[in-house]
C-alpha positions in Angstrom: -154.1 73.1 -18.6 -152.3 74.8 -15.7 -150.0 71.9 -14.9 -149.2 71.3 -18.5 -149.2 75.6 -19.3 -146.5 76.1 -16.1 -144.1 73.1 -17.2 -144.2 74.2 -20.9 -143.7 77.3 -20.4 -141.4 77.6 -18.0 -138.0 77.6 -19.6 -139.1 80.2 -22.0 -140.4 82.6 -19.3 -136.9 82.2 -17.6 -134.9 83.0 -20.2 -136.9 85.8 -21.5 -137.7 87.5 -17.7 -134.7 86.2 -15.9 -134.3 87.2 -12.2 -138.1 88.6 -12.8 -139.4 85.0 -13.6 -141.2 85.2 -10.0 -142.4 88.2 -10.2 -143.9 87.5 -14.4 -145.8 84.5 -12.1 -147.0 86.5 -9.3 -148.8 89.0 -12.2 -150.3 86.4 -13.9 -151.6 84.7 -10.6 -153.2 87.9 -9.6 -154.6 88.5 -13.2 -156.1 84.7 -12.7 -157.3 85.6 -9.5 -158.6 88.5 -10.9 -160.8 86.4 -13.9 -161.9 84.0 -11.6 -163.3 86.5 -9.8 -165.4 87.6 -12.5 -166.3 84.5 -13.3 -167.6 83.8 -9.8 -169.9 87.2 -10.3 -171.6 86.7 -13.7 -172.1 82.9 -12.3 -174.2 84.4 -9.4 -175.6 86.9 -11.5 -176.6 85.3 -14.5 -176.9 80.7 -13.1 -176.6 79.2 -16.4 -174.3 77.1 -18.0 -173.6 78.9 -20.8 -170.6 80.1 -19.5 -168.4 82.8 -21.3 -171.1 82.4 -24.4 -174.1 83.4 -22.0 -171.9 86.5 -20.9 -170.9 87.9 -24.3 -174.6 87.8 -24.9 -175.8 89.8 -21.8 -173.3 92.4 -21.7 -173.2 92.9 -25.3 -176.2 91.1 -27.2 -176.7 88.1 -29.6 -175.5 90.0 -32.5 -171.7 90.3 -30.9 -171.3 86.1 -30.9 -172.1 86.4 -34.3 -169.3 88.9 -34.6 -167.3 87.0 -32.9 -167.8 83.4 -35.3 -167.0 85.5 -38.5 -163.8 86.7 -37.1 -162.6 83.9 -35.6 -163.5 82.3 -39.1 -161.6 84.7 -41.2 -158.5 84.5 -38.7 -158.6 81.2 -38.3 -158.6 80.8 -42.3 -155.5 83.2 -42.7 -153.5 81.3 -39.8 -153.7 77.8 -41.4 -152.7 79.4 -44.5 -149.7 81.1 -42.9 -149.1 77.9 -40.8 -149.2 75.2 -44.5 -147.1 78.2 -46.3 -144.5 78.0 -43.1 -144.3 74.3 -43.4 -144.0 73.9 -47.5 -141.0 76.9 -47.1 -139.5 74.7 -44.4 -139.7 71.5 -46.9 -138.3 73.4 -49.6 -135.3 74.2 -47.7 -134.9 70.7 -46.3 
């Protein structure tokens, strides 16, 4: 997804940042840099492959996933219905 992210992205980021496009990319590096490093110390600290999951639930408990599902549900339910009442305005115009 890097690849794809950096040539998608692009034009938008220079027309937004301008002169400051480098430095935008050199912040986000660092704050990738940054993640991966924290990655690479719950991996050592907790060898599973849960991943990101297995993390949530030892730093804040089973209950917080849970959490998690019912709000991604409910946003995910309001953003299609934003996203069909976008397109059916857009076909009404057209």
């Amino acid at each position: 997804m890097v690849g794809g992210g950096i040539f998608a992205v692009l034009g938008l980021a220079v027309s937004l940042a301008k002169r400051g496009t480098p430095i935008a990319f050199l912040f986000a590096g660092i704050l990738a840099l940054i993640t991966a490093y924290s990655y690479a110390n719950f991996s050592k600290k907790y060898p599973n492959r849960g991943g990101t999951v297995k993390f949530i639930n030892q730093g804040f408990g089973k209950t917080s996933i849970l959490a998690l599902k019912k709000t991604y549900k409910n946003h995910s339910f309001f953003i299609n219905f934003s996203i069909k009442k976008f397109y059916s305005t857009i076909a009404l115009i057209l």
